[in-house]
C-alpha positions in Angstrom: -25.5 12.5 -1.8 -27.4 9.2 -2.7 -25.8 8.0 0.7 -27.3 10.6 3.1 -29.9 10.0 5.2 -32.1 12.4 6.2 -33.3 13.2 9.6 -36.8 12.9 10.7 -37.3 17.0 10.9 -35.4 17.2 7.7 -38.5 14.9 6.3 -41.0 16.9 7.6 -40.1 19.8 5.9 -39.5 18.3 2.4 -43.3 17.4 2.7 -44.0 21.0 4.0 -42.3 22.6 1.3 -44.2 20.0 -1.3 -47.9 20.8 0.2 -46.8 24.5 0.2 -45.9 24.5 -3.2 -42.9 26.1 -2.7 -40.9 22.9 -4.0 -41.5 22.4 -7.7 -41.8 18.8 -7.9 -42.1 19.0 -12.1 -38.3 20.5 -11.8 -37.3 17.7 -10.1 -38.9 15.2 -12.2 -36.9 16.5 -15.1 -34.0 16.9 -13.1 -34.6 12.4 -12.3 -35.2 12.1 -16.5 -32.1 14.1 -17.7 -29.3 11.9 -19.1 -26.4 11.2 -16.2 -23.5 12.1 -16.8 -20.4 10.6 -15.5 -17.3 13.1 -15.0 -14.1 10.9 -16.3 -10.5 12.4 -16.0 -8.8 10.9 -18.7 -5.4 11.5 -17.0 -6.1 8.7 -14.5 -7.8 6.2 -16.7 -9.1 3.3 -14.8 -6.6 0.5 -15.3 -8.7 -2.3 -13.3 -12.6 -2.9 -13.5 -14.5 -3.8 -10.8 -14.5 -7.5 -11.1 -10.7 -7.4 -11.3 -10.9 -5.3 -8.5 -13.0 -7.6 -6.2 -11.4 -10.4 -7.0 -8.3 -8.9 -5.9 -10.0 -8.1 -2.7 -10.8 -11.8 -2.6 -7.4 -12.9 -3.1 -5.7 -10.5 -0.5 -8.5 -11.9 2.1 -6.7 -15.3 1.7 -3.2 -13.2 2.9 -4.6 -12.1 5.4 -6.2 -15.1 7.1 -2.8 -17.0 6.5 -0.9 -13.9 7.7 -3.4 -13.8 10.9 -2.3 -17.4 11.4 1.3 -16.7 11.5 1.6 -13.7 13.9 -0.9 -15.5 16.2 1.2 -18.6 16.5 4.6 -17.2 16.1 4.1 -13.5 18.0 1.8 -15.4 20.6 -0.5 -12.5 21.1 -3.7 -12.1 19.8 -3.4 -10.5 16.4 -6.1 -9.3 14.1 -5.4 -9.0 9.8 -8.6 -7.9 7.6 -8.7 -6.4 3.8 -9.6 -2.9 4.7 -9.8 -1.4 1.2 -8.8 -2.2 -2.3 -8.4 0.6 -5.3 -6.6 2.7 -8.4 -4.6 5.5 -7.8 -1.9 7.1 -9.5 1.9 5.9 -8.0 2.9 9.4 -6.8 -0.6 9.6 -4.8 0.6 6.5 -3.3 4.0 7.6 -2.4 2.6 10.9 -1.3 0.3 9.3 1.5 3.4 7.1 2.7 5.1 8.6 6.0 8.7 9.4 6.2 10.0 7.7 7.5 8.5 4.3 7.1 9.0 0.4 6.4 9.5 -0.4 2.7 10.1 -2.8 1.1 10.4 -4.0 -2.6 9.7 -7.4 -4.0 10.2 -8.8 -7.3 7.2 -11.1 -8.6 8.9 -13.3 -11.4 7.8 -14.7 -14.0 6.1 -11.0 -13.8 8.3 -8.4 -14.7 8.8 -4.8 -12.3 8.9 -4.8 -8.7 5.8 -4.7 -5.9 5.8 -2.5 -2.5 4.9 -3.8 1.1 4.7 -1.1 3.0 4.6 -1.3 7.2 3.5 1.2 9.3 5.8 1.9 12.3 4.0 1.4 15.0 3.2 -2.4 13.6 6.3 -2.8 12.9 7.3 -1.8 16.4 5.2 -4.3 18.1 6.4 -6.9 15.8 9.5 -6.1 16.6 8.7 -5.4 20.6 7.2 -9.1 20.8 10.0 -11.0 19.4 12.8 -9.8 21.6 10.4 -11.0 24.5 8.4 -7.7 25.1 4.5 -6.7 25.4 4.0 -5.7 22.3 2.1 -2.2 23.6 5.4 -0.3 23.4 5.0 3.7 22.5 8.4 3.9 20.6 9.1 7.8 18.4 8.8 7.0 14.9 12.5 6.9 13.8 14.6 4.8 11.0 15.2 0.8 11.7 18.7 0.0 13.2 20.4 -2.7 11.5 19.3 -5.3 14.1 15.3 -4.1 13.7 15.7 -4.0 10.0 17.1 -7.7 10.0 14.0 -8.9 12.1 11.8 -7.0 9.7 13.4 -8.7 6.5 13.0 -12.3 8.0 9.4 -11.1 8.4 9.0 -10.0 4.9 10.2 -13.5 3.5 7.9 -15.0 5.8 5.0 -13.4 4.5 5.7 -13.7 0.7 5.5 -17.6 1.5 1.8 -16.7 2.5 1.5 -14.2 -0.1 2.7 -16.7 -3.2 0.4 -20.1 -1.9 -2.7 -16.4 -1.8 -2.1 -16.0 -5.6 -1.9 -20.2 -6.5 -5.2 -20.0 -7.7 -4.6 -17.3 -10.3 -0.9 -16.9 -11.2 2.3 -19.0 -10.1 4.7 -16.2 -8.6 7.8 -16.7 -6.7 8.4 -13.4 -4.6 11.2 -12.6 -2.5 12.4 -9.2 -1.4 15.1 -7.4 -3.4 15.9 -4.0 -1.3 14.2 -2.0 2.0 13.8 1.4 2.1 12.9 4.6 4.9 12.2 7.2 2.4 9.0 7.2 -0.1 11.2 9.5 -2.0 14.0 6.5 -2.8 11.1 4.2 -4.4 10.4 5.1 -7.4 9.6 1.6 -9.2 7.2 3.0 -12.0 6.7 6.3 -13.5 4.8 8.8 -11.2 1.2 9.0 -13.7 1.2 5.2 -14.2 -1.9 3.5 -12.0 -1.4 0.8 -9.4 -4.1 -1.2 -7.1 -3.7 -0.3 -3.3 -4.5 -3.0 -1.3 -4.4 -2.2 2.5 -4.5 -4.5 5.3 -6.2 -3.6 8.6 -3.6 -5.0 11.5 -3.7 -5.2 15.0 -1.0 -6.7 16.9 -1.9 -6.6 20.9 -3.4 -3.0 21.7 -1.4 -1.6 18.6 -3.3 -1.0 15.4 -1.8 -0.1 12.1 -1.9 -0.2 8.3 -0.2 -2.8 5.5 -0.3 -1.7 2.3 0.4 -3.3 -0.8 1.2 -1.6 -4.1 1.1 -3.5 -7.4 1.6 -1.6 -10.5 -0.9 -1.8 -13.3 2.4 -3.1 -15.8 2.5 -6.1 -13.2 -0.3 -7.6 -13.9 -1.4 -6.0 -17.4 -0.4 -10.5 -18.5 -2.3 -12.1 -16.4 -5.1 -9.3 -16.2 -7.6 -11.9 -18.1 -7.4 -14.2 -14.7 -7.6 -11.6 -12.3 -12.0 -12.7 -12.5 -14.4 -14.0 -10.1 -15.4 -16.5 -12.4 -11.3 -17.7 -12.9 -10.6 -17.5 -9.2 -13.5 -19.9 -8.1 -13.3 -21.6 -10.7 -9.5 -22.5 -10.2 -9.7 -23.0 -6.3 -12.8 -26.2 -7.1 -10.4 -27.2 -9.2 -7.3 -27.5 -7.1 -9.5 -29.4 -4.1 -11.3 -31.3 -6.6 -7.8 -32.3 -8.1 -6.8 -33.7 -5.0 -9.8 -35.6 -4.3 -9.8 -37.3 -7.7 -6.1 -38.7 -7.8 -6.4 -40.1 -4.3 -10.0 -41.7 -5.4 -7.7 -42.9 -8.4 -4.7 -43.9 -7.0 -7.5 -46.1 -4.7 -9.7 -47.5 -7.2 -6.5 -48.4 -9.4 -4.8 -50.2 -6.8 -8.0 -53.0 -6.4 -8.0 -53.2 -10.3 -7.8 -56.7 -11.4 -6.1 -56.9 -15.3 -5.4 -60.6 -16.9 -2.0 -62.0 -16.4 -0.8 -64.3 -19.1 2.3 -66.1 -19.5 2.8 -67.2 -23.7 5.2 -70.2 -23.2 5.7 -70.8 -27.0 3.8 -70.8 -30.5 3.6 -73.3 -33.3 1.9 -73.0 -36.8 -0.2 -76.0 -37.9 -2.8 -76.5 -40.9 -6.2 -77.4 -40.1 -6.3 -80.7 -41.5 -3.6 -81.5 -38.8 -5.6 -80.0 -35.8 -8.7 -82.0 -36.7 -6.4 -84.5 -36.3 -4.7 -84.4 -33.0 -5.4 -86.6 -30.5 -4.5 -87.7 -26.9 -0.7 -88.2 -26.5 0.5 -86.1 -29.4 3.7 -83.6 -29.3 3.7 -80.0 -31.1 7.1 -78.8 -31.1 7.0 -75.3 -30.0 9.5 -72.7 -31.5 10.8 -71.5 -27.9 14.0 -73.0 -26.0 14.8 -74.1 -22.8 16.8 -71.2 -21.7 14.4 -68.7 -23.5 12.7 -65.9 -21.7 8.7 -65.9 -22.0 6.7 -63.0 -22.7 4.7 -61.8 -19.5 1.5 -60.0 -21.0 -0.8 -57.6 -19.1 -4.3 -57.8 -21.0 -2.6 -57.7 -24.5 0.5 -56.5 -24.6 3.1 -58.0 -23.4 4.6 -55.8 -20.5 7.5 -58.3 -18.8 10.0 -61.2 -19.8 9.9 -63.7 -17.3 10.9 -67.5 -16.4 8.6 -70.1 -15.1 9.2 -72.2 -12.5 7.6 -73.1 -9.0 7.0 -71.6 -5.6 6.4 -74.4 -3.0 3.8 -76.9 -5.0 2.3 -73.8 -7.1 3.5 -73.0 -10.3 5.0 -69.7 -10.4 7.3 -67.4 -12.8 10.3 -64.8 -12.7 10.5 -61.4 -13.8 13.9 -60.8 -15.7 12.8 -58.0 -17.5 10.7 -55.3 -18.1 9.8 -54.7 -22.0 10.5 -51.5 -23.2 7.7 -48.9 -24.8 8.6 -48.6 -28.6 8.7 -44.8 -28.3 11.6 -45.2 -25.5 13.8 -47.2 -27.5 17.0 -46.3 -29.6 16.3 -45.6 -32.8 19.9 -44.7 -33.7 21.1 -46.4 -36.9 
């Protein structure tokens, strides 16, 4: 295999056997120029490629850095969470590894349609369970089926970690999961047809001295509408975005806020003709067409944004605000 390495005696007689003669080096240089030939079983079709694949990887090592978080502080132990593996297997290979009987649950993903699994292994789910009625942790319990009690703790757990799991998956899709049902048995968890393919993510956990597996099953029919996002290129891309969102409104809301506009208040208008403003002099009246008890426009640059009153405040002129003037789109239009 391309991944074996060969031992120093094991090198020594390669080159024996190629001084000898009795390795025909021209056979292997054909062997090097023949066309490769990749087997493909086209009864397990590979649903995901590898950059969906990777970035799925990526997005599960956000889980698990916020889940790692979360037992640490709430468990108070020291916990350890890692992305041991990501990959494409058929359902029924998946619920053939499972043991019986184990921690299941299943979660429903809206707006995505069909169900996802988180499975726990017992012993993790043990120590979980151990260290929050106030134990070690390091507990050497027989695998056996939750009691009602355990399985309660366990389901509080689950919601937890779907909070973690849905702010993991921002970047790519908006998702809302919460968990619909637990099970013991593989057998009773039959969310997709046995051929279909599904992505096998599995979490490396340690809780205390106890290690154990999380695994999380998401069927290919899950994520066959957002499959276009599931990129490097989309994932990065998004998660600049979102802190470079931030950054820009508050630089916004900050620059906006020691923006000085014009402020004009129109007290009245009047027509005249030129030959009467060449003619105006010191002392004369223009009768404006405004009243006493009118309101004046307030305008902003422009437009005029406010009706308003003038007056004065102390020995400064001043005005005010009766009312704000309404965008033409927002007004009634009813006849």
């Amino acid at each position: 295999m391309p991944g074996d390495v060969l031992s120093q005696a094991e090198i020594d007689a390669l080159l024996a056997g190629v001084a000898g003669g009795t390795i025909d080096t021209d056979s292997m240089k054909d062997d090097q120029n023949s066309k490769k030939v990749k087997v493909y079983d086209f009864k397990r079709p590979d649903k995901f490629s590898k950059d969906q694949i990777r970035t799925l990887y990526m997005l599960h090592e956000s889980f698990a850095r916020l889940l790692n978080t979360y037992l640490s502080t709430h468990l108070r132990t020291l916990v350890n969470v890692d992305v041991a593996s990501v990959e494409q297997l058929t359902y029924q290979e998946f619920v053939q590894s499972m043991a019986n009987p184990s921690v299941i649950s299943i979660l429903g993903v809206p707006p995505l349609k069909g169900n996802i699994i988180l499975e726990i292994s017992t012993e993790i789910a043990f120590a979980f369970i151990d260290r929050v009625f106030g134990g070690d942790g390091n507990t050497a319990m027989k695998t056996r089926v939750l009691t009602e009690i355990e399985d309660a703790v366990m389901r509080r757990f689950v919601n937890t970690a779907m909070t973690h799991f849905k702010e993991a998956w921002a970047n790519v899709a908006t998702i809302n999961p919460f968990l619909e049902a637990t099970e013991s048995n593989p057998q009773f968890t039959q969310i997709v047809p046995p051929s279909d393919m599904v992505v096998i993510v599995t979490l490396q956990m340690k809780v205390g001295e106890i290690e154990g597996m999380m695994n999380i099953c998401i069927p290919y029919l899950v994520l066959e509408p957002i499959m276009s996002k599931l990129t490097t290129t989309f994932w990065v891309a998004s998660s600049i975005a979102k802190d470079e969102a931030e950054d820009q409104v508050a630089l916004i809301q900050e620059k906006l806020a020691k923006t000085k506009v014009p402020l004009v208040v129109e007290v009245g208008a009047v027509q005249i003709t030129i030959r009467e403003f060449l003619t105006l002099g010191f002392g004369d009246v223009l009768q404006l067409g405004t009243k006493v008890k009118d309101d004046l426009p307030c305008k902003i640059g422009k437009n005029a944004k406010f009706y308003c009153r003038p007056g004065t405040s102390g020995k400064k002129m001043a005005i005010q605000i009766t009312k704000v003037v309404q965008p033409e789109g927002d007004e009634d239009t009813d006849e």
